[in-house]
C-alpha positions in Angstrom: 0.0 0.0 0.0 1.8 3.6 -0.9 1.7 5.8 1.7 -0.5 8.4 1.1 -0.7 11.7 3.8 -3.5 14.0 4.2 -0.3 16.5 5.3 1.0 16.1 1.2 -2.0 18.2 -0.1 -3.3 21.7 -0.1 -6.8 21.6 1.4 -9.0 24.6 1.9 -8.9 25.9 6.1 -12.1 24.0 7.7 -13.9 25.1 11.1 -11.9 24.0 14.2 -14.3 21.5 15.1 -14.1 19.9 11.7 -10.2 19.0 12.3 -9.3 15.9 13.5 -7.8 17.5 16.6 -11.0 17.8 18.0 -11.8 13.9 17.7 -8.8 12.1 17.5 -7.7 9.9 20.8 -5.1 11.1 22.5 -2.8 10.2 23.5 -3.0 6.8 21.2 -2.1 3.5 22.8 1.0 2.7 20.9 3.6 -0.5 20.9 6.8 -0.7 20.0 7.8 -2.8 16.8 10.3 -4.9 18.2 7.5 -6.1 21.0 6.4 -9.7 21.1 2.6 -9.4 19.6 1.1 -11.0 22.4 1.9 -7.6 24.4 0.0 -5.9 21.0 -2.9 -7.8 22.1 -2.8 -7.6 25.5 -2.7 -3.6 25.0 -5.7 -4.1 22.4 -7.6 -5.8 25.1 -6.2 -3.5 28.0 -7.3 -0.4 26.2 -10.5 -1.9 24.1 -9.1 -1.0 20.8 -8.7 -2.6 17.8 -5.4 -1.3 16.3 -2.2 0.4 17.2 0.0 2.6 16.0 3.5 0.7 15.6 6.4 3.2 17.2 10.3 2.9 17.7 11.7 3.9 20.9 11.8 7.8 19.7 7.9 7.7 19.4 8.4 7.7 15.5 5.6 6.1 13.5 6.8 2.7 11.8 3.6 0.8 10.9 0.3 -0.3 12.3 -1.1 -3.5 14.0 -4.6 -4.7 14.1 -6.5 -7.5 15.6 -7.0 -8.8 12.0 -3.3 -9.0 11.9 -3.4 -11.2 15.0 -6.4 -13.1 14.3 -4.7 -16.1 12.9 -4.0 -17.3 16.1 -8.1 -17.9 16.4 -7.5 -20.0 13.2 -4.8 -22.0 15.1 -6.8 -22.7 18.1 -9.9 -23.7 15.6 -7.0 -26.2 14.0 -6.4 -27.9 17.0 -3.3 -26.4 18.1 -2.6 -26.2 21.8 -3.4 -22.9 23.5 0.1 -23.0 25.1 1.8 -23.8 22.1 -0.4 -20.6 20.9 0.5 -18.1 23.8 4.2 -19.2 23.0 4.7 -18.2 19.4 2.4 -15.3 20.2 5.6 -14.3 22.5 8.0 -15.0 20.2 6.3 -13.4 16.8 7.4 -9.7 16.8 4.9 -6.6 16.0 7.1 -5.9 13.1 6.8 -9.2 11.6 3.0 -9.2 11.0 2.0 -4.8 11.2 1.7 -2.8 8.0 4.5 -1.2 7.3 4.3 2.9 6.6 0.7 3.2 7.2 -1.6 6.2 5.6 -1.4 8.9 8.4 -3.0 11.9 9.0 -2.5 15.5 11.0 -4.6 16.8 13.6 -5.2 20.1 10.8 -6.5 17.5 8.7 -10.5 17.6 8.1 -12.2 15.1 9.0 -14.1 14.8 5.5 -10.6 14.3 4.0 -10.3 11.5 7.0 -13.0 9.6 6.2 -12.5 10.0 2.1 -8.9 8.4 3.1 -10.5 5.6 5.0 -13.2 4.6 2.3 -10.9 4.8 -0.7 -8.3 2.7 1.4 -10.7 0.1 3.0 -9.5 1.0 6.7 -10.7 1.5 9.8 -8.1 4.2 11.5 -5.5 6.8 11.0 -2.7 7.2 13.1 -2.6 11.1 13.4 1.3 12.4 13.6 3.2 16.0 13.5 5.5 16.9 11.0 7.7 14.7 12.8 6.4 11.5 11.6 5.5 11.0 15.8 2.1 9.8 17.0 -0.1 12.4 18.6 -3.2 10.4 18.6 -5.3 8.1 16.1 -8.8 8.6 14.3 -11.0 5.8 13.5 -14.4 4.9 12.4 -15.8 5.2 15.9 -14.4 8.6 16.2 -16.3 9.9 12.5 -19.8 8.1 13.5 -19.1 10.5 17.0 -18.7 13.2 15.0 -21.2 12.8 12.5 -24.0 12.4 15.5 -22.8 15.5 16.6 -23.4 17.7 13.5 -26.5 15.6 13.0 -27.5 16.7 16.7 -26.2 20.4 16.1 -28.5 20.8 12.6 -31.3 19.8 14.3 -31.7 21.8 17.4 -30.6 24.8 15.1 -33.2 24.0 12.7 -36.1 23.4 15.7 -34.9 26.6 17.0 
C-alpha cells in the first residue's frame, strides 16, 4: 500500500471542530515494533481498541497492528493447536513481523471529510494522526467519525427546531 498523507495536499482551512484534533484519541495507545505481539494484544484488550500505531523507541511512526493482523492465532486454536503452544509463538512473533508497514497517516489540521475520504478509498478503519515529525499524537478511527457525524446531526437539528 503507498503511503498516502493528508499532510501532502493543499486543502481549503475548515472550522476547528471539523479538524481531527478535535476527535482524535489522544494520546494513542502505541507499541513498540520490536515487541512480542502477544503484548499488542494484551494492549488491544487492555485499552479496548482494535489497532495500534506501531512506534520505535523515539515515538516515530513505523507501521500499524490490528486484531485482524493477530487473528490467525483464532484459526490455530480452531485447528487444534494447543493454547500453550499458541500463547508461545504469540511471544516470540514480533509486532514488526506481521504490522503494515508505513501506514496512511494523518495531521490533527487535517479535516475530518478528507479523514473519512482516506478511510473509504483505502478500505480501513483508522489513521494514526502524527506531526511533522512523523511521531504519533493520537489516532482517528471509524468510531471517532460516526461521533462526530452524530454530533453535527445533533447540532442541525436543534438549530433547525430553533
Amino acid at each position: 500500500m503507498t503511503k498516502t498523507s493528508a499532510s501532502s495536499r493543499r486543502r481549503a482551512a475548515v472550522p476547528a471542530e471539523e479538524e481531527i484534533r478535535f476527535w482524535m484519541r489522544a494520546p494513542a495507545v502505541t507499541v513498540n515494533l520490536a515487541a512480542p505481539v502477544s503484548e499488542a494484544l494484551a494492549l488491544m484488550r487492555e485499552h479496548n481498541v482494535r489497532r495500534l500505531p506501531v512506534v520505535i523507541d523515539t515515538g516515530e511512526l513505523r507501521g500499524i497492528i490490528t486484531q485482524g493482523d493477530i487473528r490467525g492465532a483464532d484459526l490455530l486454536r480452531v485447528a487444534g493447536m494447543d493454547p500453550f503452544e499458541i500463547a508461545d509463538a504469540l511471544r516470540r512473533i514480533k509486532v514488526y513481523e506481521v504490522m503494515t508497514e508505513d501506514p496512511i497517516t494523518v495531521t490533527p489540521e487535517t479535516s475530518l471529510r478528507e479523514a473519512a475520504m482516506l478511510m473509504i478509498d483505502n478500505k480501513i478503519g483508522g489513521l494514526p494522526v502524527v506531526d511533522e515529525h512523523n511521531m504519533v499524537v493520537g489516532i482517528i478511527t471509524e468510531s471517532d467519525l460516526f461521533e462526530a457525524l452524530v454530533h453535527v446531526l445533533e447540532r442541525r437539528d436543534t438549530e433547525e427546531e430553533g
